[in-house]
KEDRENPA-19326 format. One record per residue (C-alpha): x, y, z; residue in one letter. Coordinates in steps of 0.5 Angstrom, whole numbers, always signed. Layout:
<sites>
+-------+-------+-------+------+
!     X !     Y !     Z ! code !
+-------+-------+-------+------+
!     X !     Y !     Z !    a !
...
+-------+-------+-------+------+
</sites>
This chain:
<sites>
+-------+-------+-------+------+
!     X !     Y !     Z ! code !
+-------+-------+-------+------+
!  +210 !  +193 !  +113 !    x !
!  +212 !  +199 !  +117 !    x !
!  +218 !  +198 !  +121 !    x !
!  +221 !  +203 !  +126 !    x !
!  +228 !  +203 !  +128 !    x !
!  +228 !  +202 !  +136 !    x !
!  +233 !  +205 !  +139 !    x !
!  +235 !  +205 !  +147 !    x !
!  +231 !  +208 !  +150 !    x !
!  +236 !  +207 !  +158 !    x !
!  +243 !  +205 !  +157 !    x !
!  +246 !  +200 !  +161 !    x !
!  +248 !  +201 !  +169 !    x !
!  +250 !  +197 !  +175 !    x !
!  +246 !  +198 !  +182 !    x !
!  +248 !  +194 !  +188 !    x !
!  +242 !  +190 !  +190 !    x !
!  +241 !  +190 !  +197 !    x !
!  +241 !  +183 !  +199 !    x !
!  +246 !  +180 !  +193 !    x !
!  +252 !  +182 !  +189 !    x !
!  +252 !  +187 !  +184 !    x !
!  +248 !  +186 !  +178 !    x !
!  +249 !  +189 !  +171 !    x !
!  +243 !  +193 !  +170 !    x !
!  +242 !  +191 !  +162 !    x !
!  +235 !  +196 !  +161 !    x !
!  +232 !  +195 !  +154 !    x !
!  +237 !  +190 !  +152 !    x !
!  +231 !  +184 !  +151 !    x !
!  +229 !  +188 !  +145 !    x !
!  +237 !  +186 !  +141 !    x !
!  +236 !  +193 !  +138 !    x !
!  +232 !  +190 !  +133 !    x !
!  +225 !  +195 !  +129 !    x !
!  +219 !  +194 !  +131 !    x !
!  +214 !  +190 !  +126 !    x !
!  +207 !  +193 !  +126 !    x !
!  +203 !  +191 !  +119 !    x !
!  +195 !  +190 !  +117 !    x !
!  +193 !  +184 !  +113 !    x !
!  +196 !  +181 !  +108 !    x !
!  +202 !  +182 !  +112 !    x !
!  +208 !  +181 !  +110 !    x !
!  +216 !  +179 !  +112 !    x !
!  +219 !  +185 !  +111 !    x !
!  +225 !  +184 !  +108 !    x !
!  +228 !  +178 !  +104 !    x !
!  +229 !  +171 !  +108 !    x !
!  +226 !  +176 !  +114 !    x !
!  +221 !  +171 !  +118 !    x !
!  +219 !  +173 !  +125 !    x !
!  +219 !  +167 !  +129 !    x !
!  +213 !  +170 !  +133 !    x !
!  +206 !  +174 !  +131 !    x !
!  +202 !  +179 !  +136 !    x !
!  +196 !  +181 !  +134 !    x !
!  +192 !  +187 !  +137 !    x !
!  +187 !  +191 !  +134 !    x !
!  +186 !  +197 !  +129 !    x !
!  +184 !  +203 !  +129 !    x !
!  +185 !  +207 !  +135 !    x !
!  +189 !  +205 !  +140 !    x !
!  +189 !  +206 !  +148 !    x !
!  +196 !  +206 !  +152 !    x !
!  +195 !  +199 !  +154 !    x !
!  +194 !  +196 !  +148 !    x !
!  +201 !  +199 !  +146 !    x !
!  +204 !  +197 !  +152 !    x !
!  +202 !  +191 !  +153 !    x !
!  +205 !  +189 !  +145 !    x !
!  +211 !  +193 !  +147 !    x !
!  +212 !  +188 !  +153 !    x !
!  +211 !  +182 !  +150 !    x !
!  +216 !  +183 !  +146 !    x !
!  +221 !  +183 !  +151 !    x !
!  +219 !  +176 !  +153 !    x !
!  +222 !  +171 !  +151 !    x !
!  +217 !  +167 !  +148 !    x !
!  +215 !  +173 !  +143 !    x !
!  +222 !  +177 !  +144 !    x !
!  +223 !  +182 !  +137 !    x !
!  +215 !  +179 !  +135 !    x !
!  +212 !  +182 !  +129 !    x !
!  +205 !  +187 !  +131 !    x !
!  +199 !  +185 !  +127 !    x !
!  +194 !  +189 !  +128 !    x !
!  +187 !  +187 !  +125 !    x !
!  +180 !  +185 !  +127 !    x !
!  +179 !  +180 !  +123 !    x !
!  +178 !  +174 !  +127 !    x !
!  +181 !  +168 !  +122 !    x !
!  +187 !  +173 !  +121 !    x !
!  +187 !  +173 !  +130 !    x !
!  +186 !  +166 !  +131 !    x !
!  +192 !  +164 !  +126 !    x !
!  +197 !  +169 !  +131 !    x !
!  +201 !  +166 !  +136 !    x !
!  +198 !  +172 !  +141 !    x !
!  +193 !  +176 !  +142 !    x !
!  +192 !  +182 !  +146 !    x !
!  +186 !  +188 !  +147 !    x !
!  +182 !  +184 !  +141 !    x !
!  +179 !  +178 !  +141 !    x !
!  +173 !  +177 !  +147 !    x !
!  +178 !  +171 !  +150 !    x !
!  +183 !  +171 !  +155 !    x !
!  +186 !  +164 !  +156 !    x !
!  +194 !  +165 !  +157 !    x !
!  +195 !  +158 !  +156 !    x !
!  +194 !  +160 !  +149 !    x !
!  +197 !  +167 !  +150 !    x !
!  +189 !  +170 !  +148 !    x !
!  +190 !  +177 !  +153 !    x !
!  +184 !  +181 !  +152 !    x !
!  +179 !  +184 !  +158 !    x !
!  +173 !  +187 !  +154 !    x !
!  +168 !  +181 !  +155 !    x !
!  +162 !  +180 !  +159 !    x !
!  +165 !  +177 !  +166 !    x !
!  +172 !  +178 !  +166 !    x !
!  +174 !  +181 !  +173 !    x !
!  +181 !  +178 !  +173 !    x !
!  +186 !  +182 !  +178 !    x !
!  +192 !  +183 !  +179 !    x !
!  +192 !  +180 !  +185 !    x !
!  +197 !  +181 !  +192 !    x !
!  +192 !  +186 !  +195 !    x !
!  +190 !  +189 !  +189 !    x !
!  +184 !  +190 !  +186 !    x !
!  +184 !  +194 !  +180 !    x !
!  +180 !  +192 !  +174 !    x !
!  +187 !  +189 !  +169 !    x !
!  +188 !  +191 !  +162 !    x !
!  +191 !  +188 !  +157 !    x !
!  +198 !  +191 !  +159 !    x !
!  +196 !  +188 !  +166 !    x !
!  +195 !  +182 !  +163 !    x !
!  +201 !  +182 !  +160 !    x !
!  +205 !  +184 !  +165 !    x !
!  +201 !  +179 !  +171 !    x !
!  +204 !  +174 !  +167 !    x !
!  +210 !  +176 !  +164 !    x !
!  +213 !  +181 !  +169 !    x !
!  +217 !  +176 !  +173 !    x !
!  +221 !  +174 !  +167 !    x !
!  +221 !  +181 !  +164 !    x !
!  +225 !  +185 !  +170 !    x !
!  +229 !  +178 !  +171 !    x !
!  +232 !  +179 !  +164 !    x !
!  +233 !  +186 !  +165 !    x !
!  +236 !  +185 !  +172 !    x !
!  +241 !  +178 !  +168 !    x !
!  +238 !  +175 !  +174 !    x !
!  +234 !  +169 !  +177 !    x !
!  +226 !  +169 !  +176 !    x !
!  +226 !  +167 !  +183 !    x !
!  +231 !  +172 !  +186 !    x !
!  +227 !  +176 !  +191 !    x !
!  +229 !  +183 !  +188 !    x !
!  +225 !  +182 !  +182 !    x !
!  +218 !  +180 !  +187 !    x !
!  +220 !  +186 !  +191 !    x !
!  +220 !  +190 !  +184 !    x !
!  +214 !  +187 !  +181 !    x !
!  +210 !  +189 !  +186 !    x !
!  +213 !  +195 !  +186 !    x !
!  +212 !  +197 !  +179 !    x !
!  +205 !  +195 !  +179 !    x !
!  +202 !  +199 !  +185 !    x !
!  +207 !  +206 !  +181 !    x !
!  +206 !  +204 !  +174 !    x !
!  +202 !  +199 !  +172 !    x !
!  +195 !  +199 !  +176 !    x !
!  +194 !  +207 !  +174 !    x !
!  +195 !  +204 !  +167 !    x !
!  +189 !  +199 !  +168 !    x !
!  +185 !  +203 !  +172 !    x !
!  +185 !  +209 !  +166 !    x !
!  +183 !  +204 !  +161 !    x !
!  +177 !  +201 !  +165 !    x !
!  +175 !  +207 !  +167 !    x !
!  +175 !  +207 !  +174 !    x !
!  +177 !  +214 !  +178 !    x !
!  +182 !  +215 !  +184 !    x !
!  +176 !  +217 !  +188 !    x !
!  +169 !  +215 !  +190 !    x !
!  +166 !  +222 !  +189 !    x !
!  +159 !  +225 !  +185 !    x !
!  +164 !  +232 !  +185 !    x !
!  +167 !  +234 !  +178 !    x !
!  +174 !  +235 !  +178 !    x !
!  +177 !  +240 !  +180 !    x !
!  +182 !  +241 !  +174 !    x !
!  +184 !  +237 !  +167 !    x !
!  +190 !  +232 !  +168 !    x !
!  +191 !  +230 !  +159 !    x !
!  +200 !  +229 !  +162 !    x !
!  +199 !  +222 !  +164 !    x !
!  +201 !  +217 !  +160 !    x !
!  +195 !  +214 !  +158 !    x !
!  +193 !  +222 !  +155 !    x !
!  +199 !  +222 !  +151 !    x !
!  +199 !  +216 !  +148 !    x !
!  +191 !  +217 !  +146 !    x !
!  +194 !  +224 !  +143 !    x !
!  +199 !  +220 !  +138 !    x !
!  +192 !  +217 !  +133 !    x !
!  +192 !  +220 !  +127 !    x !
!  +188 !  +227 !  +127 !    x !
!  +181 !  +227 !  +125 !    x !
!  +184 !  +233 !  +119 !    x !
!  +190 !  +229 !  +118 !    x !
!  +189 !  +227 !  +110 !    x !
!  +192 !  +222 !  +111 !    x !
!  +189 !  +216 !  +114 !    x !
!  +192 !  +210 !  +111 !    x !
!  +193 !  +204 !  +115 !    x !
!  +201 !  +205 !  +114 !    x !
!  +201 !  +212 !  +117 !    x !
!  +197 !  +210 !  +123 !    x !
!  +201 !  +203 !  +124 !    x !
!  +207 !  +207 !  +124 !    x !
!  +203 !  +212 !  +130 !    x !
!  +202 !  +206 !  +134 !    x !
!  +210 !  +205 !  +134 !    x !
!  +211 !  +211 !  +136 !    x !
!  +206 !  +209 !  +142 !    x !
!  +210 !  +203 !  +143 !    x !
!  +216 !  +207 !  +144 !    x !
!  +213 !  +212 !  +149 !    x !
!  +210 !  +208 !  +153 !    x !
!  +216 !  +202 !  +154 !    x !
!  +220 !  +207 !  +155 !    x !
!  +216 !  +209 !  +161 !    x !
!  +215 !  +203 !  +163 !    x !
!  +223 !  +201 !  +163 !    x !
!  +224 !  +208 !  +166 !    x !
!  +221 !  +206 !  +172 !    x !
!  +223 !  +199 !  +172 !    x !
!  +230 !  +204 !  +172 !    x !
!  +228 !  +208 !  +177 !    x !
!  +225 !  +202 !  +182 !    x !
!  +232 !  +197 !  +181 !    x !
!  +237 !  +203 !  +182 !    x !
!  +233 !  +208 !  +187 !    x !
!  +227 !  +205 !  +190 !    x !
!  +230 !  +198 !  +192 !    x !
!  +237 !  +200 !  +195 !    x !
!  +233 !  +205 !  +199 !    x !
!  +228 !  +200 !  +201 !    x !
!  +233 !  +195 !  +204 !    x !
!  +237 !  +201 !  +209 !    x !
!  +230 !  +203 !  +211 !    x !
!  +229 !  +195 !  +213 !    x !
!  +236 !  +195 !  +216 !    x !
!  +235 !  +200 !  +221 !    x !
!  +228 !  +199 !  +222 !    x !
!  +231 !  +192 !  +225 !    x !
!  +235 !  +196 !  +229 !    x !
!  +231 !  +200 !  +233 !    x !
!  +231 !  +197 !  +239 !    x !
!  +238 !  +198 !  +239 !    x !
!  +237 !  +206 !  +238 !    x !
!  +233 !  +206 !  +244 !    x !
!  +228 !  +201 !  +248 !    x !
!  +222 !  +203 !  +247 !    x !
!  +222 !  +201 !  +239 !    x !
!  +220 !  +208 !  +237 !    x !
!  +226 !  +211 !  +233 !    x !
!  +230 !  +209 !  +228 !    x !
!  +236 !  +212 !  +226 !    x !
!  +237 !  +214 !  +219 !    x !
!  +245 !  +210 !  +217 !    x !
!  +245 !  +213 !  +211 !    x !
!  +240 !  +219 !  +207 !    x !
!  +235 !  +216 !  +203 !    x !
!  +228 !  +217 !  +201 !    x !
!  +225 !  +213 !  +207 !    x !
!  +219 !  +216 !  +209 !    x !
!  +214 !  +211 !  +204 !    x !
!  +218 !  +205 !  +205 !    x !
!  +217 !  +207 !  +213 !    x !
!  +210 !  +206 !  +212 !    x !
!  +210 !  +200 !  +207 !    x !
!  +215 !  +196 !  +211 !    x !
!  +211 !  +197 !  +219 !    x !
!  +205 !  +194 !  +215 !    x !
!  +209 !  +188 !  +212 !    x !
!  +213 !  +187 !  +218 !    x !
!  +207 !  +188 !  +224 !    x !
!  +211 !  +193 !  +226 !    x !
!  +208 !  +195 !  +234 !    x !
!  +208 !  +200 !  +236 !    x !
!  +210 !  +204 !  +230 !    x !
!  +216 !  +209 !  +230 !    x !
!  +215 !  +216 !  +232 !    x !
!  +222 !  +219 !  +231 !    x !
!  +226 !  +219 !  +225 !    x !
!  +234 !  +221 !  +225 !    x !
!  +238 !  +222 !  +219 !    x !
!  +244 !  +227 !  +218 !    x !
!  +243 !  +233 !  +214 !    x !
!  +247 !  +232 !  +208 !    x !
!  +249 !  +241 !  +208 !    x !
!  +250 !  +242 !  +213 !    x !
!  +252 !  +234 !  +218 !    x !
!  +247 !  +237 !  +223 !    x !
!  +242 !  +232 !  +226 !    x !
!  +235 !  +232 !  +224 !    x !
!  +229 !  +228 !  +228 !    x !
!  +223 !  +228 !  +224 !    x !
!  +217 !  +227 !  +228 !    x !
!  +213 !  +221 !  +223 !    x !
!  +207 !  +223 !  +220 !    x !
!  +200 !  +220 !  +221 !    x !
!  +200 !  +217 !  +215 !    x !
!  +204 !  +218 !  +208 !    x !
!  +198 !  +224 !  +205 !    x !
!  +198 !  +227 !  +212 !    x !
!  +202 !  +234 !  +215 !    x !
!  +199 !  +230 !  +223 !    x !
!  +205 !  +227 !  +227 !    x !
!  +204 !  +221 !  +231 !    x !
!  +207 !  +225 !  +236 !    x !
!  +211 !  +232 !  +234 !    x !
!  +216 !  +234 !  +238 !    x !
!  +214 !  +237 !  +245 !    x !
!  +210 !  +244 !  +245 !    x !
!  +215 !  +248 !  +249 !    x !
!  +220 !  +247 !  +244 !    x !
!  +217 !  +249 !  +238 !    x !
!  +220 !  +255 !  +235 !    x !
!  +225 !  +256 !  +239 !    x !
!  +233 !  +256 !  +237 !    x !
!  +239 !  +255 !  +240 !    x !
!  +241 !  +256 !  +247 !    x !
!  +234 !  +259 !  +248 !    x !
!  +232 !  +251 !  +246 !    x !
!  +238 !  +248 !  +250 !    x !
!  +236 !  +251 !  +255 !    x !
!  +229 !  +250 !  +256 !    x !
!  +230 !  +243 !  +253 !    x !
!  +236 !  +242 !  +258 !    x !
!  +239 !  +238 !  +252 !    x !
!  +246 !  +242 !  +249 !    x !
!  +247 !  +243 !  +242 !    x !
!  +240 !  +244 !  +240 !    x !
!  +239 !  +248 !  +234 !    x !
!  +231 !  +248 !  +233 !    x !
!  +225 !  +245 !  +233 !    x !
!  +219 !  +247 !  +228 !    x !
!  +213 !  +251 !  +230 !    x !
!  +208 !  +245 !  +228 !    x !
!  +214 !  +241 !  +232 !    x !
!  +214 !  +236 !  +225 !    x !
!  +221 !  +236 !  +225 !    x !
!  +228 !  +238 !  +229 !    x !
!  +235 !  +239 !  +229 !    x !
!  +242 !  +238 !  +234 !    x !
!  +249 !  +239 !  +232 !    x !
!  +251 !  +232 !  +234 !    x !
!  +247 !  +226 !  +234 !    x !
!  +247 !  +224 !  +242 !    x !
!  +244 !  +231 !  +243 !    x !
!  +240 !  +229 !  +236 !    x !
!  +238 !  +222 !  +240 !    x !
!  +237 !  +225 !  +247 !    x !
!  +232 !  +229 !  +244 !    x !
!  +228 !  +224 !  +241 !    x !
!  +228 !  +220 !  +247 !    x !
!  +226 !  +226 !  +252 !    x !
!  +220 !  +227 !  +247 !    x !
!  +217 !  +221 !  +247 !    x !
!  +217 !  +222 !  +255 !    x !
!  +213 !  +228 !  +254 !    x !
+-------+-------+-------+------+
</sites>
């Protein structure tokens, strides 16, 4: 029996949730401090009067991200909360197991069976997603919900957790499904152009036992897997972190002010920052969920340094440098009075010579600016 102490990987925060009141933020918590159990048949109880109430079983040998991840996840369910990691392939110890995840050729979570290997399985993630899952994403198909839930202290039905489920399947997990399928970013004959080994599925394929290790014992290669569960928990809790606290708080300013673009202006085309964020991607994600036409052509928002007034002319899309509609051409590079003058708006500052973005030294000129824009 290998055991590893499993220490806290993220420290308790408070985050003000958009829509309800302030929750305790209680990251890593479902795992009760307690160490990871992984053994190989014959498995044992560890320590006297020690019986784990649950067995999870993956297989031996080599091990991949998902696999990892997946029985670092379950674990903070409630149904396998602090399980014991069994890792073997033989098929009567798997049958007699309360899960099973990679291993197996079943997948049939009415008996908790989680593997993807065999000869028809297509199951997807589902909500527009289309990838291929892994035994991490059958994992957290099932389980996620609850998963954020308990970490958030909340309601399984709270809409935060939907909003971050999806979330962290589209920023984490789908890459994890993909990379352990096997299927590329991009649709090419080309070869890359560069080798990418810092992801985390690379990372964690860098933990197996090393082919000139001398020791190659089933203990020394359980206890690699641990320190794979490890790694990739803690990211995947990291950025369930960083969704709660950050991305989800951004989110609801930027479908605020969204709501009150046609009080900025008529037109419905600009929208005015209430306070700064990061709001460029949930922009582009909420005009699509919420219909939004005609889409916005100017963004408002207050320099942070220097309490100036920017307009940001919105790009085509999230991985483009074209602008819906930049900034006049017979404004850009100019400054100043120079640009007050030809724009007959006072206080400008400037207007970037690609016109993507502009300044003003209050926000009525910062307003009038975009105004007089979307005319030209």
């Amino acid at each position: 029996m290998i055991s590893v102490s499993l220490t806290r990987v993220l420290n308790p925060k408070r985050f003000i949730s958009p829509f309800t009141k302030t929750f305790r933020l209680p990251l890593m918590a479902a795992t009760s401090n307690s160490p990871i159990r992984v053994s190989s048949p014959p498995y044992s109880t560890g320590s006297p009067g020690y019986a784990p109430l649950k067995r999870v079983g993956t297989h031996n040998g080599s091990f991949h991200c998902d696999e990892a991840l997946g029985c670092f996840m379950i674990r903070l369910t409630d149904k396998f909360s602090d399980a014991e990691i069994v890792r073997t392939r033989d098929p009567q110890v798997l049958e007699g197991l309360d899960a099973v995840l990679d291993v197996g050729g079943v997948y049939d979570p009415s008996h908790d069976r989680y593997d993807h290997h065999q000869k028809g399985f297509e199951e997807v993630f589902g909500h527009g997603f289309s990838t291929k899952l892994s035994s991490a994403g059958l994992v957290y198909k099932h389980f996620g919900k609850q998963i954020i839930a308990n970490e958030l202290g909340v309601d399984e039905e709270h809409p935060d957790v939907h909003s971050l489920f999806l979330a962290v399947y589209k920023s984490f997990m789908e890459a994890i499904d993909a990379v352990d399928n096997g299927i590329n970013r991009y649709d090419t004959d080309q070869p890359p152009r560069y080798v990418n080994n810092t992801h985390l599925s690379a990372r964690v394929g860098r933990l197996n036992l090393d082919w000139i290790d001398p020791d190659q014992s089933a203990e020394k290669e359980n206890e690699a897997f641990t320190q794979a569960m490890v790694l990739a928990g803690s990211e995947f809790l990291d950025n369930v972190r960083y969704h709660a606290k950050s991305w989800l708080p951004a989110r609801s300013i930027v479908m605020e002010c969204l709501a009150a673009r046609f009080d900025i202006d008529p037109s419905g085309e600009i929208m005015v920052l209430t306070r700064s964020c990061p709001w460029k991607l949930h922009l582009f994600e909420l005009e699509v969920e919420l219909k939004i036409d005609p889409p916005i052509k100017y963004v408002l928002y207050q320099d942070d340094r220097s309490k100036n007034w920017r307009v940001q002319a919105v790009a085509v899309s999230l991985d483009r440098f074209e602008s819906r509609k930049p900034l006049p051409a017979q404004w850009r590079g100019l400054r100043d009075d120079e640009l007050s003058k030809q724009s007959r708006i006072p206080g400008c500052v400037f207007v970037h010579s690609s016109g993507f973005i502009g300044g003003n030294q209050s926000f009525d000129g910062a307003l009038t600016m975009a105004k007089s824009a979307l005319k030209l």
